[in-house]
N, C-alpha and C positions, 0 to 999 in steps of 0.2 A: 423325641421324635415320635410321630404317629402312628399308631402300629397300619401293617400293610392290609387289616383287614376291614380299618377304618375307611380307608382310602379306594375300594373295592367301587364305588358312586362315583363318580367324576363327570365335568363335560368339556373340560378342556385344560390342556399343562403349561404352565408358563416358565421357563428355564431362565435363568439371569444370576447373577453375579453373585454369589456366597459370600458374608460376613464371615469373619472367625468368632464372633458369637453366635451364629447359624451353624456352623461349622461342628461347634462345642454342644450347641442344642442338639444335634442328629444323635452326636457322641455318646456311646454304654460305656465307655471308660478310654483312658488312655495307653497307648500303647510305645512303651519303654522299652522291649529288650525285640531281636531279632531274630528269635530263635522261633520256630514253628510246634513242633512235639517231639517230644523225647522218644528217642529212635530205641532206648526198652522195655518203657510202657506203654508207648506209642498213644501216648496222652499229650494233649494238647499244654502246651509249658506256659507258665504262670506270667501272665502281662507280655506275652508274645502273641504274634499276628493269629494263633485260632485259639487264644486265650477263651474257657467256657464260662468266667467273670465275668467278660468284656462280651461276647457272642452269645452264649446261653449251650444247652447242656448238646453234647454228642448223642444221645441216646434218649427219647422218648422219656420226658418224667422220671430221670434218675439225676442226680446232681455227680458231680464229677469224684465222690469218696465213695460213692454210693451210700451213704447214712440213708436218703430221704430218695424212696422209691414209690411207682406208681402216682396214679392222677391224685390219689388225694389228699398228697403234700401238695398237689399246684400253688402255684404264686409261692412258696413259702424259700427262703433262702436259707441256703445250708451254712449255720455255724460254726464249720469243720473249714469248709471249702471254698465258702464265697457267690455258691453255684445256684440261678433262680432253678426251681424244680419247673420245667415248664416242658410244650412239644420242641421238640429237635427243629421243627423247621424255620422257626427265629433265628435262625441263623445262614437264611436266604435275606433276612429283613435286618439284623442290629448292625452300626455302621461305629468303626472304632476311629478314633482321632492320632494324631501325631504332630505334640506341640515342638514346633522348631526353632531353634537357639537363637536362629538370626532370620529374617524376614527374607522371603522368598518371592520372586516375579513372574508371573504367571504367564507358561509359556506361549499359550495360545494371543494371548493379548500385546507381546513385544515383538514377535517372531511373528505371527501371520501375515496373511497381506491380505489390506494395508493393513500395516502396524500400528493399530488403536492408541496405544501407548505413545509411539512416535506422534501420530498426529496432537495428541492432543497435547506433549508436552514441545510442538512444533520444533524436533530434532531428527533429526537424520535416522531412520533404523541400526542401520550402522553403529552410529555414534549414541545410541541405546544402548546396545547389545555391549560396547567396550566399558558400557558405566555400570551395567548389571553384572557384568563379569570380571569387574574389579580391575579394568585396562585402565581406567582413567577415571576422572576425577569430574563432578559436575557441583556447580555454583547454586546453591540451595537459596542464599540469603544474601543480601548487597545493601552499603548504609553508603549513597554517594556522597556524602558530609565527608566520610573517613576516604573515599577513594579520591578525592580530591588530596588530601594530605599525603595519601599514600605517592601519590605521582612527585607531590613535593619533596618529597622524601627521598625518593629516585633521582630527583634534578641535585639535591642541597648533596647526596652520595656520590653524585655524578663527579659533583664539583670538588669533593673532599676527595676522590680517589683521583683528581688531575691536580691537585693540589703536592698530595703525598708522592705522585711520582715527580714533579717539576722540583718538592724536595728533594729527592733523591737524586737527581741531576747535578743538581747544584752541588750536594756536600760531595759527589763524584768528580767534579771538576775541581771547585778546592782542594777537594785532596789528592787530584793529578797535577794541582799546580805548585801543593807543599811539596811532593814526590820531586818534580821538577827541579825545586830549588833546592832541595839535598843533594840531589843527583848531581846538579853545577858547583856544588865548591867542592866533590873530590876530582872534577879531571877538569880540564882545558878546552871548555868548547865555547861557542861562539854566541851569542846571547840572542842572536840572528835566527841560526839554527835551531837553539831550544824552542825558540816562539812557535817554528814551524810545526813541529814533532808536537806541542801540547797543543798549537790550532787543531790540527789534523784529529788526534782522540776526542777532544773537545767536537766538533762536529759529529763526529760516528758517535759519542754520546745522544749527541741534541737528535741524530736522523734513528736511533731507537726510541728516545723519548718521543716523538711526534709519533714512529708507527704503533709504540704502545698505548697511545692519547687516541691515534685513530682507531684501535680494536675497541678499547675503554669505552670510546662512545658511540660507537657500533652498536656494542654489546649492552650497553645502558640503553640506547634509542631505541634498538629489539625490545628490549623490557618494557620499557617504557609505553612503545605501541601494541604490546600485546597487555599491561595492564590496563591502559584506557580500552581496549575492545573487550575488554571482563563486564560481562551483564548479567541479570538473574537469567540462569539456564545455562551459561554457558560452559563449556566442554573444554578440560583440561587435560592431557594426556600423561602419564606420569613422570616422564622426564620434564616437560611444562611445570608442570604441579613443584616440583623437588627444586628448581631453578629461582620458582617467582614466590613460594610456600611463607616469603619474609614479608613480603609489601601484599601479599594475598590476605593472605591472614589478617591483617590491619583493620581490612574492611568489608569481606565476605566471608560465610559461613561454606565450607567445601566438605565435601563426604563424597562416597563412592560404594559401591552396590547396591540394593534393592532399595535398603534403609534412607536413601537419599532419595531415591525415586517416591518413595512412600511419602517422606516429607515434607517433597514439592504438590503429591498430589492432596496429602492430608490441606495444604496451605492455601489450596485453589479455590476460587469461586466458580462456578459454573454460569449463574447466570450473569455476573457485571461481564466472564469471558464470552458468554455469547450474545451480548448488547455490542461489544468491541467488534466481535467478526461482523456481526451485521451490519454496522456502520462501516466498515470496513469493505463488504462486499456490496457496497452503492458504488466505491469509487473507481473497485479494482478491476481490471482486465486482464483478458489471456489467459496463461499458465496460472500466474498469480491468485486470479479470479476462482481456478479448479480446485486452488491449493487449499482456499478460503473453505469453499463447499465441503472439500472432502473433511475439514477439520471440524467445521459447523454441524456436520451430522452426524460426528461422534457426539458433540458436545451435547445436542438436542437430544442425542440417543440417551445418553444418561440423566439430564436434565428430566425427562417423559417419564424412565423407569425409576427415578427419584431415588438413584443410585450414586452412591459415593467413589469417585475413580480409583480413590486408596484401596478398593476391593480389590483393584488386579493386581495387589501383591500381599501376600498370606500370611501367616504368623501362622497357622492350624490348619496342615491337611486332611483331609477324611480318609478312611478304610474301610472300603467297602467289603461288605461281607465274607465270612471264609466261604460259604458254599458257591459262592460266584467266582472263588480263584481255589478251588480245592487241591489237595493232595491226594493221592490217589498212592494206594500198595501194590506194585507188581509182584509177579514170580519170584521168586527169587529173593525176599527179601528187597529191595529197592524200591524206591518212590517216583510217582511223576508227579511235579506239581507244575501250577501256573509259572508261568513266568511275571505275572506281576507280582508275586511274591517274592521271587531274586530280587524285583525292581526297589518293592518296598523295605527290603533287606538292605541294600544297600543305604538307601534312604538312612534308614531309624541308623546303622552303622556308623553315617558321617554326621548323623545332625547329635547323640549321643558322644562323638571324637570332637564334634568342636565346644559341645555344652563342658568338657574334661579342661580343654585348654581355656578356655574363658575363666573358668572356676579356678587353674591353675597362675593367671595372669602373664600366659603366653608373648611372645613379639606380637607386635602388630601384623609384620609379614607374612606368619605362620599361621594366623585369623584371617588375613582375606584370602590365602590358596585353601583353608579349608572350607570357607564359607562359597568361596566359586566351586570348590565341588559337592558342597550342598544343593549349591544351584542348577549344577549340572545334572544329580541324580535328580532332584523332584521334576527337571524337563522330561529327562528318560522316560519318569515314570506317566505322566500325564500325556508326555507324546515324541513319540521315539522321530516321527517321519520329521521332525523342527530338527532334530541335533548332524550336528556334522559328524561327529563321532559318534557312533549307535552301541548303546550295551549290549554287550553278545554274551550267549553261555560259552561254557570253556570250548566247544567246537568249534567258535565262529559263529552259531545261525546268531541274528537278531531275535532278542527279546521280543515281544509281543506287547504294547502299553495300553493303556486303558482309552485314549484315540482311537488305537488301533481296535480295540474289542469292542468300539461302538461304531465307527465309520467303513461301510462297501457296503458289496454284496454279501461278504462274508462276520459282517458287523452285528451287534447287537439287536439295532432295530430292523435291517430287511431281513435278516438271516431269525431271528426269534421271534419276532413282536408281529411283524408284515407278513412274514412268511412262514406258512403251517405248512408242518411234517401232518400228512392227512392218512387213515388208514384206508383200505381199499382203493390202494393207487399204486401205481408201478411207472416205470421210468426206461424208453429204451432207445437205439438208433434206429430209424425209418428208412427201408427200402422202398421202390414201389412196388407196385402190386398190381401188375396188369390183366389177373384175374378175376377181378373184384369188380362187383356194382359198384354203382354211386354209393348207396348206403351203406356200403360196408369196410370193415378193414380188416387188416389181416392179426389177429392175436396169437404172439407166441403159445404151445401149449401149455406152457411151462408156467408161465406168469397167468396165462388164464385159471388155472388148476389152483395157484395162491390167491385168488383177487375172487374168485365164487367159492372159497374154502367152507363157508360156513351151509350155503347150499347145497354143495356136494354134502357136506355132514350128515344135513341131514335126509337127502336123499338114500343114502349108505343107510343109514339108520329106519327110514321109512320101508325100506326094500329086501331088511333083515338080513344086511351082508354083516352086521357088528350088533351087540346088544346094547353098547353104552357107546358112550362120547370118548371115552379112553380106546377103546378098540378100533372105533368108526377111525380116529388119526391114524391107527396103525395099519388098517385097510390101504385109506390114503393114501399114506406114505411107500406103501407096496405098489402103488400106480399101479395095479393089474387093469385088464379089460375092462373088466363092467366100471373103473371108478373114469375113464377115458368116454365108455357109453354115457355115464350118467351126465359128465362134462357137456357134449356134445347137445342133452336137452336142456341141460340148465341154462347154457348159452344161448339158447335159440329163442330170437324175439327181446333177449335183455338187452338193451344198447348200452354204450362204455362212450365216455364221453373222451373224447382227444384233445387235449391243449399243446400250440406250441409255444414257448416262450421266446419273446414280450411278446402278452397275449395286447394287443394293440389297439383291437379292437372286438365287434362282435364274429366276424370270423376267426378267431383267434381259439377260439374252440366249438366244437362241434360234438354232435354224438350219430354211432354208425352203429350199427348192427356187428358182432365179430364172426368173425370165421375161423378158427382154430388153423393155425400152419404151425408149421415145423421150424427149427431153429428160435433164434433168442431176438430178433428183429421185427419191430412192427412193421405190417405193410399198410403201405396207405394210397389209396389211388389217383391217378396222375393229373385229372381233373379237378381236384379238391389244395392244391399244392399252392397256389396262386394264392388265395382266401388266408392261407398260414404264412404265405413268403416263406416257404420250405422248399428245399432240394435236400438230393440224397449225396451231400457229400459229408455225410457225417452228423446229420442235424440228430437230436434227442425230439420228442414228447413223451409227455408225460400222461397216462390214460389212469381214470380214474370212473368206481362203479356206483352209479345212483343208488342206495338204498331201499328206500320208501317207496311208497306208491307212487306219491305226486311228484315225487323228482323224477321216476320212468315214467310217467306219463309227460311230463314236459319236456323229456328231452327227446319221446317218439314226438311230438305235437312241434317245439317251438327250434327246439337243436338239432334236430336230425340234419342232416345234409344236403338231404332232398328240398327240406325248405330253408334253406341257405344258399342258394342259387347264384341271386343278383346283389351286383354292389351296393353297402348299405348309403353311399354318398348319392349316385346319380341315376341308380336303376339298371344298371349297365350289365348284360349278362358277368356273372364271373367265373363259372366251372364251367370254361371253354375248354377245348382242345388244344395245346400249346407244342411246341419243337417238333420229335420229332412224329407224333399223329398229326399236327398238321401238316409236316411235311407229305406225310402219308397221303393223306387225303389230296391235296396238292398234285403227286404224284399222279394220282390215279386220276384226276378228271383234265389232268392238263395235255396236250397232242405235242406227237414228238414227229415235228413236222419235217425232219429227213427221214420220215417214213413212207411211201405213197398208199394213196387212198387203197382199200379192200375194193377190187373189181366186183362184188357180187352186192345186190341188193336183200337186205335181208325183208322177210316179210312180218316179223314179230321179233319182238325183244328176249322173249323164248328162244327162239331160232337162234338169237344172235350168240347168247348167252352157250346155249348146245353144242354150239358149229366150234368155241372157244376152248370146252372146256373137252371136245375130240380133236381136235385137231392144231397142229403146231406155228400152221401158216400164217395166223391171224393173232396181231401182239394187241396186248391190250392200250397202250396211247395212239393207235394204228387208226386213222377216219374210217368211217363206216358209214352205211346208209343204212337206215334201218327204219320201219313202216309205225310210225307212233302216235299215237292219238288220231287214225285215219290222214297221218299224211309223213307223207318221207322225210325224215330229219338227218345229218349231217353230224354226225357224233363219235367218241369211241365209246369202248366196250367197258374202260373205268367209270363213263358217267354214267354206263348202265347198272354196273354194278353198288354204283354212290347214291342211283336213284329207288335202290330196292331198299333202304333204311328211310328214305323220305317219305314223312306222310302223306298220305293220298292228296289229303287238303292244300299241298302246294304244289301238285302239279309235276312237269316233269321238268327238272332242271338242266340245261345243255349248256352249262359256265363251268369256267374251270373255278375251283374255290382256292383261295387264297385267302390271307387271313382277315382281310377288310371282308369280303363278300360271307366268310364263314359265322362271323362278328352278325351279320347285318343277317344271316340267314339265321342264327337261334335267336335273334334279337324280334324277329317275327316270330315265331314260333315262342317264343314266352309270350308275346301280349295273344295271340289267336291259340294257340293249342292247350289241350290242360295239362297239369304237372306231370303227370304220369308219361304222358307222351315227353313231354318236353325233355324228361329225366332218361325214359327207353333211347330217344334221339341221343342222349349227349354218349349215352353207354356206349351205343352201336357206331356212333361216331369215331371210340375212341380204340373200340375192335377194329375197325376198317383202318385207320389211320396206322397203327402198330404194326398191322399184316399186312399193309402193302409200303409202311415205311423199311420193313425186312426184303422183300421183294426189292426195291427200289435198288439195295444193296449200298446205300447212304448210312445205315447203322451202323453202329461201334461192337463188334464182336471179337472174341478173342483171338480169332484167326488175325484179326488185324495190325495183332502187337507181336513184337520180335522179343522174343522169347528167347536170352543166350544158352546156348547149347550145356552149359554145366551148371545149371540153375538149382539141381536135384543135390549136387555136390558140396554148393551153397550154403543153400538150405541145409544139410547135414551138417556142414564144418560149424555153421553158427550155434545148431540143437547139441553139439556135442561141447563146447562153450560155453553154452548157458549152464549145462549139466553139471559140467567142471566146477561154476562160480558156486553155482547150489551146492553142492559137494562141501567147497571149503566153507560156506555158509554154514551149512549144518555140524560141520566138523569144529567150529567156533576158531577158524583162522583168519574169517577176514569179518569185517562187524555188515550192520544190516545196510548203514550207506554204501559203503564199498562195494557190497554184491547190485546196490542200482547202480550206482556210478557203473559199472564193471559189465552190465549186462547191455 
């Protein structure tokens, strides 16, 4: 195998089907015994799974005896031990093998859907699964010369076994009829009478003889039709197989588990098979016609990658690296390790117990139950989520397989490969933040103090609060005053960029200016929410700080918020005002028409606005007349109030806004106004809308939830509960699941 720092160049990976000469290529050695490291030297044990032979050394340039140390024995292999002297980290990289007794079917390719293996040997999954697993019996080879003799065979036994019973009849009857005539010369009976009595047995002979004649050829004719339906492929069951095993045998070749599936695929042609389906799917229709297709694109599929089907069942599995499934030393003396390392324990365990009994010349019956739980460990270990029965540790959880270490979110490739752990980045739940600009958001202090750690430093150190970098952290970490002052400049003007996840699209993050708050929650503002598809029931982002120059320059210039506005599809404003400021807003310019009009004319909008905010008589959705733009208009004192954040340049508005009209009003105001306005507009939109959605008295406050009277009580009985679990937790009477289950 290549080393991995050959391989550092690449432009694209092609994955497909492993040879067991492939397999043996990858291979530093073979792996024989089960055992990980000797729990007294806590060395890795001789031809076991972190064998330093097979994997390369634990320890930087020292071989496993220690004879040959430092770099410049490199490459040289120890004498003693066996051990290359080379860096420890080849042992991210060398892959050990494990040759197995009896051929193995590889679980991804029997078990999935569709079952690759099923279609192309055109059987049932099912009836797969009972042939891999040594349920039954499947037809490898068929010579119809000998299956024709075999059926005659069956007819000429038919006839021999109706033969033998109609003998047996017969010397029953003559010797009920010698019985008969002994019986008449010692007494006096009537020769009449005898006739009757030996008719009568005589019949009850003949009426078992016919019902035994009728099971006979029953029981022949069954065979009979289930030998003629024996064809290359066909599926025997093991009571089938044990029944027919005499007239079988004659003239097909029968095996059962992997070894039979290997030998049918070793025996295939690919392409005279897919000349047949092709011709085949001219003529077929329906179901029939899907059955064709889905069989034909296996076929094609391995035909293109110029792959042999006998690949999907193994002789030689890999093992991949020990620093990929490591062992790890707790407190206390005890060990964590992977759990593919139980798995592959098991493994090397059963495939070692059946290599003893083969060598011993065991029953047969004792080789296919241990060879089906060969089968059933190497599935475990390749892929736990196929087995009905799942390996669990002695607690119950499930094992973890090597499917499972590559497939999700929490898999190999999105969780390692796709997705970076980034530094300068933090992770929290999002409140909103209804005193925030557009540009801004709100940063916990906490997280902002670790995430500008290195500016602060050296602020602290510029400013001669520490003389070194060792002191300046201990500053730090004292949070006093000035390192909270220095905070408060270093953040000003630096933007922090916000992602929510699945970032979806170009709103998907953004960069704001922070503002230092209190608590452990970002705030983020309520016009910005829409662009993320975020609410505050819980959501996370993830905020993260530009470094360099030209990343805060582009995220003031191209990601800031402020120019993130409209939708990247249609142009369509997007950091509108949404629930409850528009309700606010709504509120406030809409007439609450079981009100009657204000009897008084006002003479300025001044006036009106003065007269409101003395006096009690005058509600704000209340009609009014009030003198504007030199002429009397017909209004309340919410549109007056809605029309002090309107730019001049539109006028004076007398419409209630609701959300179409609110849509169509910043929607003019993006093509006619500049940013700046358009951005002050959405601010002040979003002040008015929140303080008169409170007003309204339509918001959700706590006065609004019933509150049970013993809640304080509660709350205690539980805190004194949790107290208790912790207690016995600490005191080692109940273990660490029991105190979650418990809490």
């Amino acid at each position: 195998m290549r080393s991995l720092s050959d391989l550092k160049d690449f432009e694209a990976i092609k994955v497909y089907l492993a040879s067991s000469d492939e397999i043996l290529s990858w291979s530093f050695g073979e792996i024989t015994k089960p055992e990980t490291i000797n729990y007294r030297t806590f060395k890795p044990e001789r031809d076991g799974l972190f064998d330093e032979r097979i994997f390369g050394p634990v320890k930087d340039y020292e071989c496993s005896c220690g004879k040959y140390k430092r770099i410049r024995y490199k490459g040289v292999i120890c004498d003693k031990c066996g051990v290359e002297v080379t860096h420890s980290r080849v042992r991210r990289e060398r892959m050990g093998s494990i040759t197995l007794a009896s051929p193995i079917a590889h679980v991804w390719f029997f078990r999935g859907i569709p079952s690759k293996m099923a279609l192309l040997l055109d059987i049932t999954p099912r009836t797969l699964e009972s042939v891999i697993y040594f349920s039954s019996f499947i037809v490898t080879d068929i010579n119809h010369n000998e299956k024709a003799k075999a059926i005659s065979a069956i007819e000429e036994d038919l006839q021999k076994e109706k033969a033998k019973i109609e003998k047996q009849l017969n010397e029953k009857i003559s010797q009920l009829e010698k019985d008969n005539k002994a019986s008449l010369r010692g007494e006096e009976f009537s020769a009449k009478e005898a006739a009757i009595k030996v008719n009568q047995k005589t019949m009850a002979f003949r009426d078992t003889y016919t019902e035994q004649l009728d099971n006979i050829e029953k029981e022949y004719k069954l065979m009979l039709k289930k030998v003629e339906a024996i064809e290359l492929f066909s599926v025997l069951s093991d009571v089938e197989y044990m029944n027919l095993s005499f007239y079988v045998d004659m003239f097909a070749t029968v095996n059962i588990g992997a070894e039979a599936i290997k030998e049918i695929l070793d025996s295939m042609d690919l392409n005279k098979l897919g000349e047949e389906l092709h011709s085949q799917m001219e003529t077929a229709k329906g179901q029939k016609a899907v059955k064709i297709a889905k069989r034909l694109r296996v076929v094609e599929g391995f035909r293109r990658a110029n792959l042999q089907p006998s690949r999907m069942i193994m002789s030689v599995i890999p093992v991949i690296p020990p620093d990929l499934r490591p062992m790890v030393q707790l407190e206390g003396g005890r060990f964590a390790t992977s759990d593919l390392n139980d798995l592959y324990r098991k493994v090397i365990n059963r495939n070692n117990r059946l290599q003893r009994l083969l060598d011993l010349g065991a029953p047969e019956i004792i080789i296919r139950n241990e060879k089906r739980m060969l089968q059933e460990s190497v599935d475990a270990l390749f892929d736990q989520s196929k087995q009905k029965r799942k390996a669990t540790r002695t607690r119950g959880k499930e094992l973890r397989s090597l499917a499972d270490m590559l497939k999700g979110k929490q898999g190999r490739f999105r969780q390692n490969l796709l997705g970076k752990r980034v530094d300068y980045s933090g992770r929290s739940v999002i409140v909103n933040g209804p005193e925030l600009k557009l540009n801004e958001c709100g940063l916990p202090k906490e997280m902002a103090l670790e995430l500008f750690k290195p500016f602060v430093l050296r602020e602290v150190l510029a400013r001669g609060y520490a003389p070194n970098v060792k002191s300046a952290k201990f500053v730090l970490d004292a949070q006093g005053p000035e390192v909270w002052d220095i905070l408060e400049e270093v953040v000003k003007g630096h933007p922090v960029l916000l992602n929510r996840a699945p970032t979806l699209w170009r709103l998907g993050i953004q960069a704001f200016y922070p503002r230092l708050v209190e608590g452990n929650a970002i705030r983020l503002h309520l016009c910005v929410c829409d662009g993320y598809n975020a609410d505050f029931d819980g959501d996370q982002m993830a905020v993260h700080l530009p470094l360099s120059k030209p990343a805060i320059e582009e995220a003031k210039e191209l990601m800031i918020s402020t120019n993130n506005l409209l939708k990247p599809s249609d142009g369509s404003p997007m950091s509108v005002p949404t629930k409850i400021m528009l309700f606010g807003i709504y509120y406030l310019t809409s007439i609450d028409k079981s009100l009657p009009a204000y009897p008084i004319t006002f003479s300025s909008v001044e006036e009106a606005l003065h007269v409101y905010g003395s006096r009690n008589d005058i509600k704000l959705r209340q009609i009014i007349k009030v003198r504007v733009n030199s002429g009397i208009e017909e209004l309340t004192l919410g549109r007056l109030l809605f029309n002090k954040v309107v730019p001049e340049a539109f006028g004076f508005i007398n419409d209630k806004m609701d959300k179409p009209n609110i849509k169509a009003f910043l929607a003019r105001a993006f093509d006619s106004q500049p940013k700046e306005v358009v951005v002050k507009l959405i601010d002040d939109l979003k002040d008015l809308g929140l303080k008169y959605g409170t007003v309204s008295g339509h918001s959700v406050a706590l006065s609004d939830l019933v509150i049970p009277g013993d809640i304080d009580e509660l709350i205690n009985q539980g805190r004194t509960a949790v107290a208790e679990i912790d207690r016995n937790f600490n005191r080692g009477l109940i273990t660490q699941d029991e105190a979650r289950r418990l809490r």
